[in-house]
Backbone bond lengths (Angstrom), bond angles and torsions (degrees), N, CA, C in turn:
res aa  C-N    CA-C-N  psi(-1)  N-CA   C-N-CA  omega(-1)  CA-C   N-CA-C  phi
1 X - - - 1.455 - - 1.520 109.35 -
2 X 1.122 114.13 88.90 1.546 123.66 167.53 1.453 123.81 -118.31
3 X 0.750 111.71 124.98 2.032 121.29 -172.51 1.587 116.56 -152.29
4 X 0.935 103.51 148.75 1.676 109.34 161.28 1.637 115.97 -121.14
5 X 1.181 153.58 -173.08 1.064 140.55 141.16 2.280 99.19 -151.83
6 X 0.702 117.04 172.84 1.806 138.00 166.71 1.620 104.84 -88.61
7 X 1.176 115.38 124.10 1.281 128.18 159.71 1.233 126.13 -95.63
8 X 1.324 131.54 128.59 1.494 119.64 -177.50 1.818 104.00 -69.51
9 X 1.468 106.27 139.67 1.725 117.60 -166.14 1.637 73.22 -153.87
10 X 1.917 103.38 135.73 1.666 115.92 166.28 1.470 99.82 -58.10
11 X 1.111 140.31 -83.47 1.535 123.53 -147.70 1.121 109.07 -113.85
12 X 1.511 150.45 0.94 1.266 157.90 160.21 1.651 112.46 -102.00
13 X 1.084 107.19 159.60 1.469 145.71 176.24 2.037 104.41 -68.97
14 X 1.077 131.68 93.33 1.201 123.73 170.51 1.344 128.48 -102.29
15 X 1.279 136.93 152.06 1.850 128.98 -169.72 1.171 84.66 -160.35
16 X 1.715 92.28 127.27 1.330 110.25 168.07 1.855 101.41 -116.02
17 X 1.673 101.71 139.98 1.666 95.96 -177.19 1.578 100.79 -137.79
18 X 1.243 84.00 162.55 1.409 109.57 -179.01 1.448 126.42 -96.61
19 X 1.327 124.37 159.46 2.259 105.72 167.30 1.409 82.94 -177.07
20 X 1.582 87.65 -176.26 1.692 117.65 164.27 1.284 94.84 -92.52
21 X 1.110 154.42 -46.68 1.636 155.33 -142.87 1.517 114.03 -139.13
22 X 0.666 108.51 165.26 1.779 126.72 156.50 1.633 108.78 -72.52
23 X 1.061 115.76 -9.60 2.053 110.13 170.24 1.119 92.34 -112.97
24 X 1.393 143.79 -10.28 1.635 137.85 165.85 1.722 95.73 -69.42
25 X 1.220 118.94 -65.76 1.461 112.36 172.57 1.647 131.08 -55.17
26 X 0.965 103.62 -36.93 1.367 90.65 157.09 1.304 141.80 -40.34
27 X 1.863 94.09 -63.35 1.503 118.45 151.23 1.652 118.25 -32.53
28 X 0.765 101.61 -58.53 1.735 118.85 -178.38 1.146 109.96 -55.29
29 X 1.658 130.08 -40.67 1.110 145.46 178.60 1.962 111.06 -63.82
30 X 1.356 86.75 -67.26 1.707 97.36 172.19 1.835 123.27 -45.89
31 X 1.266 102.85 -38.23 1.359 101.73 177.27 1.631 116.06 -83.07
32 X 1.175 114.14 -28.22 1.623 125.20 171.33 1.499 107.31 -58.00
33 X 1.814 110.52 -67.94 1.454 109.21 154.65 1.563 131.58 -14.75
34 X 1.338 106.96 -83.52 1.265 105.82 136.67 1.570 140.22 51.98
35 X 1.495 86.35 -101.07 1.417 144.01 -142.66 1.703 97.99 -97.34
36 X 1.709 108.52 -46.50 1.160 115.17 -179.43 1.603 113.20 -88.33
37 X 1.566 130.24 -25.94 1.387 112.24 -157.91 1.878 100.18 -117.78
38 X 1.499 93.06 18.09 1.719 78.57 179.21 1.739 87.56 166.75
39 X 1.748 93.08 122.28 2.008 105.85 160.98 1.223 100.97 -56.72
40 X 1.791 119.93 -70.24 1.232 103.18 -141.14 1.916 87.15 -128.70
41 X 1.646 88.98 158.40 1.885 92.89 167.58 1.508 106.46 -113.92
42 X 1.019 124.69 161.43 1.249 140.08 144.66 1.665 124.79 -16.45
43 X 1.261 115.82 -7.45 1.544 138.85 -164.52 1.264 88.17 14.47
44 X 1.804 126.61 85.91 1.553 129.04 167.38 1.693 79.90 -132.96
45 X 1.228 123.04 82.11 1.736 118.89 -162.56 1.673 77.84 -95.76
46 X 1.728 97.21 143.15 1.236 106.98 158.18 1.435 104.90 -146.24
47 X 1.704 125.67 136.63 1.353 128.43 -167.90 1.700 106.87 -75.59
48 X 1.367 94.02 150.42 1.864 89.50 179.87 1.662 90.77 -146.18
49 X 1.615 94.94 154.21 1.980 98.85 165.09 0.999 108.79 -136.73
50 X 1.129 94.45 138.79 2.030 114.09 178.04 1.558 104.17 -135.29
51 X 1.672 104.22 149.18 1.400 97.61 173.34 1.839 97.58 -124.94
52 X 1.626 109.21 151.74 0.820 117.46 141.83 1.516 143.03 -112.56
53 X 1.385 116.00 178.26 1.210 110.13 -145.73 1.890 92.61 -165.87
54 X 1.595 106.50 115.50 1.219 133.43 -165.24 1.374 125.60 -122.86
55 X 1.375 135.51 154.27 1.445 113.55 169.72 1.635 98.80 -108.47
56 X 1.396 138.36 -6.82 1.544 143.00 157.30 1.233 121.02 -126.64
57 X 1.061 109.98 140.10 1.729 109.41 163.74 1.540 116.17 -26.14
58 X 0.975 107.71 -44.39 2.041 105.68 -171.74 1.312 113.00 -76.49
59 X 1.280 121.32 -20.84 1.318 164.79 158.93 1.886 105.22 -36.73
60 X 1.560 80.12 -81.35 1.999 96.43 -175.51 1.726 95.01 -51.73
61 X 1.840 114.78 -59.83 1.341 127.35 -160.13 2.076 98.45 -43.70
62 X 1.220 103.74 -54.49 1.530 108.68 -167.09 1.851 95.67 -61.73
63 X 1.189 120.77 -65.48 1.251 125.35 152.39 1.524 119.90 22.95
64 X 1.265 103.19 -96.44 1.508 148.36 -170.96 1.390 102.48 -62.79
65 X 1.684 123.45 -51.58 1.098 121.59 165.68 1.564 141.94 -61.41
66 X 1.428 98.63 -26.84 1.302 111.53 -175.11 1.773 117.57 -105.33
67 X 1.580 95.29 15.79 1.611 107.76 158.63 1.632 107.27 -113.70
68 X 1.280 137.09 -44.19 1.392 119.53 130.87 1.209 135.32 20.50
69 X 1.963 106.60 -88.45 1.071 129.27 165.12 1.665 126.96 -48.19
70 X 1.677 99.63 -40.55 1.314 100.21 -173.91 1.865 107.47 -81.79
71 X 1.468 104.95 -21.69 1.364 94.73 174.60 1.778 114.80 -88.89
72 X 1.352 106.98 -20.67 1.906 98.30 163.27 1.521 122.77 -50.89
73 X 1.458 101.54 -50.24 1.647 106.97 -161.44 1.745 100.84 -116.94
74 X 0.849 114.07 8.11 1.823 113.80 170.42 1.439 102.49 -105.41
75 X 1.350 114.64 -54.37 1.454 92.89 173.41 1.539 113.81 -134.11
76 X 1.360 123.20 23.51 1.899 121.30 130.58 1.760 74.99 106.69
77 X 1.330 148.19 38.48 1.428 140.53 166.56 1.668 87.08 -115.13
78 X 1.611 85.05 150.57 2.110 90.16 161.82 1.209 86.04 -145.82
79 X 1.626 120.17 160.93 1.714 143.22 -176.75 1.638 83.75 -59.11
80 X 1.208 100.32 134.70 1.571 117.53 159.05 1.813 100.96 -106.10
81 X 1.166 125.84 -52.54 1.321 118.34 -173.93 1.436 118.32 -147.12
82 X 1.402 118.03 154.40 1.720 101.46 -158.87 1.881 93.40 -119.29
83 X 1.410 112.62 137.73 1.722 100.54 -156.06 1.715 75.21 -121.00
84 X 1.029 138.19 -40.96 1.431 120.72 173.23 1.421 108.03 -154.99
85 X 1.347 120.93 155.55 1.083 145.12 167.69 1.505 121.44 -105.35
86 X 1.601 132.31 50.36 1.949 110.15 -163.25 1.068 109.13 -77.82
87 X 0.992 136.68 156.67 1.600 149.98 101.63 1.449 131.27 -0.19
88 X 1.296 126.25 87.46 1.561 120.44 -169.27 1.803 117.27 -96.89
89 X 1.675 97.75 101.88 1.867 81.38 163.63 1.666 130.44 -9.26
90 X 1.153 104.92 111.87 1.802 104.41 179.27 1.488 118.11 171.47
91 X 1.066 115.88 159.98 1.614 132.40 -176.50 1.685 106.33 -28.64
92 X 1.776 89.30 -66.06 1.217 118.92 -171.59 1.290 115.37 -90.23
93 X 1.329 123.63 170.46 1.401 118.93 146.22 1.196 142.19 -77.02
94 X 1.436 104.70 125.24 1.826 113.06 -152.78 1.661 94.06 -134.92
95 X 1.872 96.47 135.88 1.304 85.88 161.63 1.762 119.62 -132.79
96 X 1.143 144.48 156.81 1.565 117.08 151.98 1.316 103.36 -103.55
97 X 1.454 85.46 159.78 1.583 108.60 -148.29 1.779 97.18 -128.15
98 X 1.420 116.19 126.38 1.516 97.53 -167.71 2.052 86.47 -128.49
99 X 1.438 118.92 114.96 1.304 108.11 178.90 1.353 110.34 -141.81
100 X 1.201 131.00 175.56 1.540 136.38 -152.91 1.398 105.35 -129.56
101 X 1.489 117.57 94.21 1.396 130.79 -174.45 1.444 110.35 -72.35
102 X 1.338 146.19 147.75 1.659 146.35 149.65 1.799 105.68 -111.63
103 X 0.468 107.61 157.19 1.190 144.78 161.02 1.880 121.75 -52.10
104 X 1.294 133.32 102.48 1.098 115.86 -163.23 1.664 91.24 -126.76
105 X 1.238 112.78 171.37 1.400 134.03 178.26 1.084 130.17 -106.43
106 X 1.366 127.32 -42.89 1.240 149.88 165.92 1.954 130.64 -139.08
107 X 1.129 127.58 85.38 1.128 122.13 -179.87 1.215 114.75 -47.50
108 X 2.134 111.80 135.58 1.497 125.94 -168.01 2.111 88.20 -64.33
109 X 1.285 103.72 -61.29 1.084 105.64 -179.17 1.978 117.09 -130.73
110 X 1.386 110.33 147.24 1.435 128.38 172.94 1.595 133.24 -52.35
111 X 1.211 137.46 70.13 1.092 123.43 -162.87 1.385 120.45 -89.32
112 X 1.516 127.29 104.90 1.363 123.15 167.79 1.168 129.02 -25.37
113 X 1.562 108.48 -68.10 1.386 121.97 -155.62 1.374 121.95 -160.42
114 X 1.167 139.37 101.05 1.590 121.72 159.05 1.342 121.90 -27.71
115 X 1.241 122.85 104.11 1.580 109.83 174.04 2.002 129.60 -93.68
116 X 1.104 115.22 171.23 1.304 127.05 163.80 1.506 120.59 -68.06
117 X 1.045 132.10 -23.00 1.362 155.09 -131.54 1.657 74.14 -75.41
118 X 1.172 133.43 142.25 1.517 142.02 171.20 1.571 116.75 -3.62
119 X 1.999 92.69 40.96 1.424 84.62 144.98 1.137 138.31 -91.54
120 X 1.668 132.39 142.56 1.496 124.33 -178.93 1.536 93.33 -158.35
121 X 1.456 110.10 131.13 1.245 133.75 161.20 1.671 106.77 -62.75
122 X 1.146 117.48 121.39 1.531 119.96 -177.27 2.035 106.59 -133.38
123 X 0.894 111.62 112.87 1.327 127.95 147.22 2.058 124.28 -14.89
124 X 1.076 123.19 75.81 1.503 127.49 -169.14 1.498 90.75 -112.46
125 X 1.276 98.24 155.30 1.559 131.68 175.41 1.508 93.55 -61.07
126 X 1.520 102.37 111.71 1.654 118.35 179.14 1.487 128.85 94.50
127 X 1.249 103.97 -1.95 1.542 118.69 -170.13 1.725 120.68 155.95
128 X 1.277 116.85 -143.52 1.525 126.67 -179.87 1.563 121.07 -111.75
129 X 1.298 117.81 178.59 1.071 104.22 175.50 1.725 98.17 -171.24
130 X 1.914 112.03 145.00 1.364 94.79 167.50 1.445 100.34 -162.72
131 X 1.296 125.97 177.09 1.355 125.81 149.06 1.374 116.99 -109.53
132 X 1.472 85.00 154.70 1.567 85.57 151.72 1.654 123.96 -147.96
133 X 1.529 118.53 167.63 1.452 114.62 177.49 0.999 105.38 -120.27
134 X 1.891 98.25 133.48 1.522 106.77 176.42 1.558 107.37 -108.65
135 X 1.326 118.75 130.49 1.505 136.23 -169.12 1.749 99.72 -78.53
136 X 1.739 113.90 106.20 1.191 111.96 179.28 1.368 105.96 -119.59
C-alpha cells in the first residue's frame, strides 16, 4: 500500500501519503515533491546518499524534506528516482537514503518549507499515513 494524493489547503500545496513504513512515506513524499516543483529534469541523473536522523517520525518527514528542498532550489537538482530508503540501527530514527538527482532548469513551482502545520504520523490499517504542508 503505497500512494500519495494532493489535499486541497487555501494557500499551500498539501500531500497526504500513504505506506507500510515510515521509508514508504518518505518515498511517497519524494515522488509527490517531485511531482510539484518540476515535469521534467535534464535526465543528467546522478545517485547520491544521505542519511537522516530524527528523534520522531514528523521529525525524520520535515527532515527528509527540507534536504530535498535545499537541493531543488539551492543548487537547481530535484529527486528523479528513489532506489532506497533503509532503516539504520540507532537511538533515534535514522535512515539512509539512496536517490537519483537531475538537474532542473526552472522549478514548476517554489517551495519554502516543509511544514509542521498538522503534521502527524498516524497508524492505519496496513501501515502509516500522514500529510504534509509545503509553504509555497
Amino acid at each position: 500500500m503505497n500512494d500519495y494524493q494532493f489535499v486541497e489547503h487555501t494557500a499551500d500545496v498539501a500531500v497526504r501519503a500513504r505506506a507500510k513504513d515510515l521509508a514508504g512515506l518518505l518515498r511517497q513524499f519524494a515522488l509527490a515533491f517531485r511531482e510539484i516543483v518540476c515535469e521534467r529534469g535534464r535526465g543528467d541523473r546522478n545517485r547520491e546518499t544521505f542519511e537522516v536522523a530524527a528523534p520522531s517520525p514528523e521529525d525524520a518527514i520535515v527532515e527528509f524534506l527540507g534536504e530535498l528542498i535545499f537541493r531543488a532550489f539551492a543548487e537547481g537538482r530535484v529527486v528523479a528516482d528513489v532506489a532506497a530508503i533503509e532503516p539504520l540501527a540507532s537511538d533515534e530514527i535514522r535512515f539512509r537514503c539512496r536517490l537519483a538527482f537531475e538537474t532542473i532548469d526552472e522549478p514548476a513551482t517554489e517551495i519554502k518549507a516543509a511544514t509542521y502545520h498538522d503534521l502527524e504520523v498516524k497508524t492505519i490499517e496496513g501501515g502509516v499515513e500522514a500529510t504534509v504542508v509545503f509553504d509555497v
